[in-house]
Every structure is written in structure tokens, then in C-alpha cells.
N, C-alpha and C positions, 0 to 999 in steps of 0.2 A: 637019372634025376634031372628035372627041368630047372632051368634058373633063368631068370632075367639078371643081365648088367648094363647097368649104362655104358655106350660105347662114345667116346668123346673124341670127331674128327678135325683134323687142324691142317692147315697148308703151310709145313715146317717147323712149326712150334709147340710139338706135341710133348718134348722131352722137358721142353723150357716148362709146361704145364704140368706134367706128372713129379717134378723134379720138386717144384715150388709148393704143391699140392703135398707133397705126403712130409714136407719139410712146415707145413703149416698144420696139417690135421692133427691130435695126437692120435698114436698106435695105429700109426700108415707107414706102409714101405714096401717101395718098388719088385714086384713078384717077377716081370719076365719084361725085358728091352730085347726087340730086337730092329733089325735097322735093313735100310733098302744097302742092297750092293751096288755094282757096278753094272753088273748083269742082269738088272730087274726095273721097272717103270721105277720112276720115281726119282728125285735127288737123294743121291750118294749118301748113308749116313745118317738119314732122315728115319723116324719110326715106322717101321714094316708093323709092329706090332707090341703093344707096352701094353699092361698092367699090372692095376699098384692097387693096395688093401690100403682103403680110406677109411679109417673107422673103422675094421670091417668089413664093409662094401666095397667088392672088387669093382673096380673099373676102368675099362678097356680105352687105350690111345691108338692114335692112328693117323698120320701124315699123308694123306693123300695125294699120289700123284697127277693124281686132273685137280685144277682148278674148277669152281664152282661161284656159279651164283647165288651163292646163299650163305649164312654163315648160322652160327649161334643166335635162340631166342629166348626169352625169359619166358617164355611159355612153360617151356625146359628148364627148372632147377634143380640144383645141390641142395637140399635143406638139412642143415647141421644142426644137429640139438646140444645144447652144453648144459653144464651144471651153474656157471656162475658168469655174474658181470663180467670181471678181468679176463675168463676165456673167450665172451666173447667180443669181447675190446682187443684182444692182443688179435684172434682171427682173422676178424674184422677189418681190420688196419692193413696184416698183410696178403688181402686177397683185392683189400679197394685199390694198394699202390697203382698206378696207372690206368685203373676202371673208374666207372661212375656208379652213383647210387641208385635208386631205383625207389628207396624210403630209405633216408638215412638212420641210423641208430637210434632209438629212441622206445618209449611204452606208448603201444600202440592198442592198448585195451586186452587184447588177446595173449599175451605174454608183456611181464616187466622190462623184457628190452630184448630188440629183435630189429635186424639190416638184413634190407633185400639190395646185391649188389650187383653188378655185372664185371667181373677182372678184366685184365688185361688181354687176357686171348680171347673176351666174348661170353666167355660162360658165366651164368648166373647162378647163382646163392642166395638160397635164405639162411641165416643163423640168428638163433632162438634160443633163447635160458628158457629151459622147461620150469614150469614151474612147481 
């Protein structure tokens, strides 16, 4: 069977990310952590290899042991569909802590209320009340 997942790479703050992420989605939770040792590239402890069921949507973490010149872009998003307001205000609220907006929350003609964000480790989200 083929599948596409998103794979979402970080430089140490990959656990911080899937940890926040499946404690924020409903009916997510952490499927496989595993971690760099002592004996392998990489900082000690750091994720070798995580994924967590988002929704649903498996997705793949990963703490990379080279440094890179690049990071996360909003070209790339999470787009989360919800049922109501309150899911998507409570979301909303804890994926913006320490990110920026991108549109902040509001009806933007295409759905009654809908945030494009970017968190704290760079990744961006859309979430959307279907309507």
C-alpha cells in the first residue's frame, strides 16, 4: 500500500512539538518515540524517530542532527477542519502561544471563522469550521 505523511523536521524540539500537538488535536496520540543514543549522530535523547495520529493523519517527527539553513514555511500547512467556534478558539489559542498569525481569527468569506498561524516551532496551520 502507498501512503503519503507529512514528515515534520526540527533541531531538538521535535518531542516538545508532537507532545503539544496530539495534547491539542482531538483523537491524537503518540504512535512510536524513539530517541538518538549515545552511539549515533545526533544529541543524546533527541527524536531519532516519532509519530503521532493527528486526527487521524499520521505524522512523522524528526530532530536532526545537522543543522540547516532553512526552516519551516507557510507554503507547508496543517489544515484542521472543526465542527464549531469553541473548537476552534480553544485550538487556536493553543497552537498561537508563542507563534504569530498569518490571518488572525475571523470570517473571511470562505468559512465563518477560520486562523492561518504559524507556532512556536515554525509550523503553520490553517483551522476552519466547516461549514
Amino acid at each position: 500500500m502507498t501512503t503519503v505523511t507529512p514528515f515534520l523536521m526540527f533541531e531538538g524540539r521535535a518531542e516538545e512539538a508532537m507532545t503539544r500537538y496530539v495534547a491539542v488535536i482531538p483523537d491524537s496520540e503518540v504512535l512510536r518515540l524513539d530517541r538518538h543514543g549515545a552511539d549515533v549522530p545526533g544529541a543524546e535523547g533527541t527524536v531519532a524517530h516519532g509519530e503521532a495520529l493527528l486526527a487521524g493523519q499520521r505524522v512523522r517527527f524528526f530532530d536532526s542532527p545537522v543543522q540547516h539553513a532553512f526552516a519551516f514555511t507557510p507554503s507547508v500547512s496543517l489544515f484542521v477542519s472543526v465542527e464549531t467556534e469553541g473548537e476552534l478558539d480553544r485550538i487556536v489559542d493553543a497552537l498561537a502561544a508563542g507563534g504569530s498569525f498569518l490571518m488572525p481569527t475571523g470570517d473571511y468569506g470562505f468559512s465563518p471563522r477560520f486562523a492561518w498561524l504559524n507556532d512556536e516551532f515554525g509550523v503553520s496551520w490553517q483551522v476552519n469550521v466547516d461549514r
